[in-house]
C-alpha positions as CSV (number, residue, x, y, z in Angstrom):
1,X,92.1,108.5,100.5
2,X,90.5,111.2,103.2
3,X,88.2,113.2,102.5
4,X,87.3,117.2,104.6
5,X,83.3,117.6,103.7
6,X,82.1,120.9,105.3
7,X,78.2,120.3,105.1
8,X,75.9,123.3,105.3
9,X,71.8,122.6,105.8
10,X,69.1,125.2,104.4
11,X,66.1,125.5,103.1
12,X,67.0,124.4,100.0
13,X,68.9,121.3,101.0
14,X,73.0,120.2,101.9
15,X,75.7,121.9,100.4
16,X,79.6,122.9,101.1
17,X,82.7,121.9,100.1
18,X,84.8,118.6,99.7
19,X,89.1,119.0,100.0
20,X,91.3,115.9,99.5
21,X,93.6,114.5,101.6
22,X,97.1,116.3,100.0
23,X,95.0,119.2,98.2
24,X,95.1,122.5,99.0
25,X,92.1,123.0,96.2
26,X,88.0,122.6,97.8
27,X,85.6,121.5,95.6
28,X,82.0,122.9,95.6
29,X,78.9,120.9,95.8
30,X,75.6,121.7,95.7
31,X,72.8,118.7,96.7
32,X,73.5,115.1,97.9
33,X,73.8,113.8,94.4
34,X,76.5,116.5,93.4
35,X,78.1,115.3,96.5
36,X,78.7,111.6,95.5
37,X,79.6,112.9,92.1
38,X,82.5,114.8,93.9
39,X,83.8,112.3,96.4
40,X,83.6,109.4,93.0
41,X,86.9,111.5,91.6
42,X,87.9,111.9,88.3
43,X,86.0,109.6,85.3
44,X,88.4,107.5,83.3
45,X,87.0,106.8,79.9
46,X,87.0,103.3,78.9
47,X,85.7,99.7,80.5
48,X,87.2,99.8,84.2
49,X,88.2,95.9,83.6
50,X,90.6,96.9,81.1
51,X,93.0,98.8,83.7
52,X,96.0,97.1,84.1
């Protein structure tokens, strides 16, 4: 999967937007953390190891 992060610097740190590969849709982040958050994808609920 690609990822098109448009990065902004100011005074009070990074933020910008983050589209998907295949998505017309950017999502918003504000910080580095919120960034990882964003680029992670959607949370399944659950234990990971039970995933087919």
């Amino acid at each position: 999967m690609r990822f098109v992060v448009d990065l902004e610097y100011g005074a009070d740190g990074v933020q910008g937007q983050v589209t998907c590969e295949g998505s017309d849709r950017p999502e918003p982040f504000h910080g580095w953390l919120d960034l990882l958050r964003v680029l992670e994808g959607p949370q399944t609920r659950g234990n990971p190891r039970d995933a087919p």
